[in-house]
matplotlib code that plots the C-alpha trace (Angstrom):
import matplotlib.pyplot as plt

x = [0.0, 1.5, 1.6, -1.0, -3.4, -2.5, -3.3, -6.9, -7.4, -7.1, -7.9, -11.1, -11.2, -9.8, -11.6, -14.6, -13.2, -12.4, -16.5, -17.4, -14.9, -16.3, -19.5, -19.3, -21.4, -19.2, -19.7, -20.8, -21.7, -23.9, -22.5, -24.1, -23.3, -26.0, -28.2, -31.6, -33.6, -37.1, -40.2, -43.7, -46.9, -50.3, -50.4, -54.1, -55.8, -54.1, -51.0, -48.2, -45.0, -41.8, -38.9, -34.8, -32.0, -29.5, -26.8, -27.1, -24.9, -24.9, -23.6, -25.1, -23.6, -24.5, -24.3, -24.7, -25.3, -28.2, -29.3, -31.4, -27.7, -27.5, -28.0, -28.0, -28.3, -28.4, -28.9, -30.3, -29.5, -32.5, -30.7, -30.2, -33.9, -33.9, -37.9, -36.4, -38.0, -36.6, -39.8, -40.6, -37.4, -37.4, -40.6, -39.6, -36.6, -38.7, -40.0, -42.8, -42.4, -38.7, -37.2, -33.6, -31.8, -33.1, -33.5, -30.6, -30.8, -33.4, -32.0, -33.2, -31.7, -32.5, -34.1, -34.8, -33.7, -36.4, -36.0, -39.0, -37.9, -35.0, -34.1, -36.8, -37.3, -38.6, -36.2, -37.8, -36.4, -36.9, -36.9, -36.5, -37.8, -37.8, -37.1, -40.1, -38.9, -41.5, -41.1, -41.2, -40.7, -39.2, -40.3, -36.3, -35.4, -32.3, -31.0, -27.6, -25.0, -21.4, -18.4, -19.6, -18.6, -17.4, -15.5, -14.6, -15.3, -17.9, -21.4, -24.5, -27.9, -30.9, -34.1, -36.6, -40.0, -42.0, -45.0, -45.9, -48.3, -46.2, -48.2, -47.1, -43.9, -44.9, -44.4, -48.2, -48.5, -51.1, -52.0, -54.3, -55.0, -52.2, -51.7, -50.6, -49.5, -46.2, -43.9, -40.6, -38.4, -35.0, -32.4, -29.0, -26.1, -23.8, -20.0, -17.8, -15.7, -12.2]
y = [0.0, 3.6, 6.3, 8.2, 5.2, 5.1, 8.5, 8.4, 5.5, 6.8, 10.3, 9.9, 7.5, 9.8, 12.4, 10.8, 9.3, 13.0, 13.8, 11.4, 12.5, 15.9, 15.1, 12.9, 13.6, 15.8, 15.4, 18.5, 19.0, 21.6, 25.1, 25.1, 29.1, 29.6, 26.7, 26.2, 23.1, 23.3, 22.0, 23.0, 22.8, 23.9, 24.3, 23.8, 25.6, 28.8, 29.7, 28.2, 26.8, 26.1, 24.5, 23.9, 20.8, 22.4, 19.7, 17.5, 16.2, 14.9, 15.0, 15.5, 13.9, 16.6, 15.7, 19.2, 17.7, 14.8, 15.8, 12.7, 11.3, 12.9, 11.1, 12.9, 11.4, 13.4, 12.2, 14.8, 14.5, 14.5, 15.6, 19.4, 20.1, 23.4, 25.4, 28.8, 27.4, 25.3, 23.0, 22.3, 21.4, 18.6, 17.9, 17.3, 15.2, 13.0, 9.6, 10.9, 12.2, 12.0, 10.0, 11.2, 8.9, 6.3, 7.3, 9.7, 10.1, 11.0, 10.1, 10.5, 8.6, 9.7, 7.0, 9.2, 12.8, 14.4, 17.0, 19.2, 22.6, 24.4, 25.3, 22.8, 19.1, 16.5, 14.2, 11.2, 9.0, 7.0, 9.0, 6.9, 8.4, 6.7, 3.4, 3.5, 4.4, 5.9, 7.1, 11.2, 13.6, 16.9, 19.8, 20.9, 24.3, 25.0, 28.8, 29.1, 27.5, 28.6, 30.4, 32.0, 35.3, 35.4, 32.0, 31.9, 28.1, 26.4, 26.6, 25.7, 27.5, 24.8, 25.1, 22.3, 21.6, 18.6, 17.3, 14.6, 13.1, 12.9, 10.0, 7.7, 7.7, 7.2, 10.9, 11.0, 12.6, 14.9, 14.7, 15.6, 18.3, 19.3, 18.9, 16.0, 17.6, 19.0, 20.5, 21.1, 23.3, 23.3, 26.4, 25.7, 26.7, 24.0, 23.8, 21.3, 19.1, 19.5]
z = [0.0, -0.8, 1.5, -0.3, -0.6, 3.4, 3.8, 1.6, 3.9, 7.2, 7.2, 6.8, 10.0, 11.9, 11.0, 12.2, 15.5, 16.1, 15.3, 17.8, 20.6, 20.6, 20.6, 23.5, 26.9, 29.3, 33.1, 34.8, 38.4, 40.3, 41.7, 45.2, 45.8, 42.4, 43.1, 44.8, 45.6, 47.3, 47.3, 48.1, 49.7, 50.6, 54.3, 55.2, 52.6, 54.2, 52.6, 50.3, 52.2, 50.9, 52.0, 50.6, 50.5, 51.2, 50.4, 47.2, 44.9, 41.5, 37.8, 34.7, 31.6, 28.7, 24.7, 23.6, 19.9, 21.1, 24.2, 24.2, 25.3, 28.5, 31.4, 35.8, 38.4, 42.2, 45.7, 48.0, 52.1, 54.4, 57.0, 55.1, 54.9, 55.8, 56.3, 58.1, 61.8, 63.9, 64.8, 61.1, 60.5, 63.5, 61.8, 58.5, 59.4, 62.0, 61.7, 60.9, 57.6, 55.9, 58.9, 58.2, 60.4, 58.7, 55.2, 55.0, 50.8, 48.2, 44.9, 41.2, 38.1, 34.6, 32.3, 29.3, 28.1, 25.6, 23.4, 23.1, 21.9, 21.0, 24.7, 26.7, 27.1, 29.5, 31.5, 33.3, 36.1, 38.7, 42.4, 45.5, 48.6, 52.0, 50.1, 47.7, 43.7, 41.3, 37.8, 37.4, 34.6, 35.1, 32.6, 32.1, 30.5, 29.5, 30.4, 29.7, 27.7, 27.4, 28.9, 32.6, 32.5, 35.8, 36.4, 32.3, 32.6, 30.5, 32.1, 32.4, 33.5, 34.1, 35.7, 36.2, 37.7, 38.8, 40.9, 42.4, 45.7, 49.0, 50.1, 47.4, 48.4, 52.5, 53.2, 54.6, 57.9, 58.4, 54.3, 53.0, 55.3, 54.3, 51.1, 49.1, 46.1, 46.6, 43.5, 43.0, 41.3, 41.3, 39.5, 39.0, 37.4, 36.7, 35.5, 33.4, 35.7, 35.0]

ax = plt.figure().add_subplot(projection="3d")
ax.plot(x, y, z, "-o")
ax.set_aspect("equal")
plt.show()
């Protein structure tokens, strides 16, 4: 075989293998000074209560060309509930309701990306909460793609919502008095590990 034969043989090969290295999924994880995780509730017909995770971790996989590659996955800690006063929050972690001592994680594993717009999608999973794992689908938009002006490193800016009933996962004290509905939004801006 001549070099040019070599040549007209493998640059084309290459060329693709270098396609397909930069369009693989790259790994980023959450920046916890610009992101917020709560949830919500009606509190006896009366008024609208929220409360925050305040640790979490997680890492989101991201093919900027298919983002029906992507794939996250996040545990949230129990024990980081945080509701602003001091008696809710021994109520949220007791046996009662999250039971943080025993269940010290709520995690969520992505089964399907979806595409549904040119800057929104749907991402569904399975969330486990006090040992019980249920399929949900967060409405996902994405906000911000690119260099971060302030730390210059490649970026992310993602919200997402969901719903679902408290008591299907044994979260059911007091429900549905107050209410079993609760949503959940979570904003984030995210960074490209190194």
């Amino acid at each position: 075989m001549t070099m040019t034969r070599l040549v007209a043989f493998t640059a084309p090969a290459l060329f693709a293998l270098t396609l397909n290295a930069a369009a693989a999924p790259e790994a980023y994880t959450f920046d916890t000074n610009h992101t917020e995780v709560r949830f919500c509730w009606n509190h006896l017909g009366i008024s609208h209560q929220c409360a925050h995770f305040l640790k979490y971790d997680g890492e989101l996989q991201y093919d900027q060309a298919n983002p029906e590659n992507s794939t996250v996955s996040v545990k949230f800690l129990t024990d980081s509930i945080e509701t602003l006063v001091p008696v809710f929050n021994d109520h949220m972690k007791g046996e009662k309701l999250f039971d943080a001592k025993k269940f010290p994680e709520i995690t969520f594993k992505s089964t399907k990306f979806q595409k549904t717009g040119e800057k929104t999608g749907k991402v569904t999973g399975d969330l486990t909460i006090k040992g019980v794992t249920k399929p949900v689908t967060l409405d996902v938009t994405l906000n911000f793609a690119g260099i971060h002006p302030m730390s210059k490193k490649p970026s992310l800016g993602i919200g997402a919502v969901t719903a679902l009933k408290r008591t299907d996962y044994g979260v059911s004290y007091v429900a549905p008095m107050v209410s079993d509905d609760i949503s959940i939004e979570i904003q984030s801006e995210m960074y490209k590990k190194d």
